[in-house]
Structures are given as structure tokens and as C-alpha cells.
C-alpha positions as CSV (number, residue, x, y, z in Angstrom):
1,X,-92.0,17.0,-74.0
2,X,-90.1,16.6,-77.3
3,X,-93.7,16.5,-79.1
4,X,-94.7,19.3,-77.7
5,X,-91.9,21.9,-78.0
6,X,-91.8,20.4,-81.8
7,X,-95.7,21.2,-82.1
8,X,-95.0,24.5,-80.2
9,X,-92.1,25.5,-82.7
10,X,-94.1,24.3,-86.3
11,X,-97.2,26.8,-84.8
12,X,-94.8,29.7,-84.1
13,X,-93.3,28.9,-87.8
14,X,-96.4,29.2,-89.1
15,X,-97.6,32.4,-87.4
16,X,-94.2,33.6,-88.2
17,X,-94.7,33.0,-91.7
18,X,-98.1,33.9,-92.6
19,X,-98.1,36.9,-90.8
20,X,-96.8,39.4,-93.5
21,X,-99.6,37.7,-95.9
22,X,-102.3,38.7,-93.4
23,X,-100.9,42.3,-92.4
24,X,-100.2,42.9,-95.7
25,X,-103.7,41.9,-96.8
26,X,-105.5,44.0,-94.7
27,X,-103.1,47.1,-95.3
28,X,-104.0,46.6,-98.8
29,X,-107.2,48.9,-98.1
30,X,-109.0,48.3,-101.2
31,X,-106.7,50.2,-103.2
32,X,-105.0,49.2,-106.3
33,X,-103.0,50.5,-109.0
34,X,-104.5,51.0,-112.3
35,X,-103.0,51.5,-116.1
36,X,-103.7,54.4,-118.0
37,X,-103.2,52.6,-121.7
38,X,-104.0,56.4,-123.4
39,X,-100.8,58.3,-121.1
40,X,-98.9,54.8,-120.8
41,X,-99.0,55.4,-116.5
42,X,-100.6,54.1,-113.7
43,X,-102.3,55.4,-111.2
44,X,-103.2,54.1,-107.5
45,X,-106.6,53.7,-107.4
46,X,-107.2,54.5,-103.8
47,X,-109.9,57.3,-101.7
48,X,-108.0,60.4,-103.5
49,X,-108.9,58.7,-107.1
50,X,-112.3,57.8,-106.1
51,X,-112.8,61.6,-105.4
52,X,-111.4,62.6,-108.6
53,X,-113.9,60.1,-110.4
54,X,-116.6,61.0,-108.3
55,X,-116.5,64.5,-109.3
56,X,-115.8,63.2,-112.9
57,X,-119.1,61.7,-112.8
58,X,-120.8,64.2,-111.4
59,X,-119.0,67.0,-113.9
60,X,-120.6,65.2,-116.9
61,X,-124.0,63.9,-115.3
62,X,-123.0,60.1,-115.2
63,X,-124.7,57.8,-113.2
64,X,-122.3,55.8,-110.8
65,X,-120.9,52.9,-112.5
66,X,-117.7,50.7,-111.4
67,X,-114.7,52.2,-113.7
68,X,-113.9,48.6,-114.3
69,X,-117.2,48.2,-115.9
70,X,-117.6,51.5,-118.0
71,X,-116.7,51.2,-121.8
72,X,-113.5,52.0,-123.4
73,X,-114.4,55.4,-124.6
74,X,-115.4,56.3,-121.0
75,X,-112.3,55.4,-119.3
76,X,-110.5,57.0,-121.9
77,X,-112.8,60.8,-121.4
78,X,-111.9,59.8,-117.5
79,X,-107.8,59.6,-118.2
80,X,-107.9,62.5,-120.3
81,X,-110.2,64.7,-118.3
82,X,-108.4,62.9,-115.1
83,X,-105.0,64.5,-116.7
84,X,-106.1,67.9,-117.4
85,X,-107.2,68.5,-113.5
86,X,-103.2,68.1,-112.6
């Protein structure tokens, strides 16, 4: 009985503990923040920014390419063109 209320107990722990981690994973929502290096802020990089860059894109006949993987000087016309629609 002792082995089991100690096995019982250790599980509940465990749930106890990882449970924030998991929630708080799947809250995350694939959003994150991102630096702005050219107006020294950040922005959350979440559905209202994807819009924004969308329409970026679209604005200056881009082809859709991951910010992450666009060169300097685009993400810097993005921040400043990103700025001016405030």
C-alpha cells in the first residue's frame, strides 16, 4: 500500500509539474517576438504581423519567402515600410 500511494504521489508530482511546460507550449501558438535592429523594438510576430507582411509582399510584388530567410536589406524595407503603416 505504502508503494503505491508513493508511486501514486511521484505521478501526481510529475503531472503537477510538467503541466505549465505543456499548456504553455501549446498556448505559444506559433507566435514569437521579433527584434527590429533599425527602430531598436520588437515586435510579436503573431497572425496580425503575418497580415501586415503579407500585404508587404504583395505591395512590392515579392514572392513569399520566410522573413527569417529574406536578406538584410529586405527586412530592413519590411521594418521601415512596417513603421510607416502605424
Amino acid at each position: 500500500m505504502r508503494s503505491l500511494t508513493r508511486t501514486l504521489s511521484m505521478f501526481a508530482l510529475t503531472v503537477a509539474l510538467s503541466a505549465p511546460i505543456l499548456i504553455g507550449g501549446c498556448s505559444g501558438g506559433g507566435y514569437h517576438r521579433s527584434y527590429d535592429p533599425y527602430y531598436n523594438d520588437y515586435h510579436v510576430w503573431n497572425n496580425d504581423e503575418v497580415v501586415y507582411y503579407n500585404r508587404w509582399e504583395h505591395d512590392t510584388h515579392r514572392d513569399h519567402v520566410d522573413f527569417g530567410k529574406r536578406k538584410a536589406d529586405d527586412q530592413k524595407e519590411y521594418w521601415n515600410w512596417r513603421h510607416s503603416q502605424h
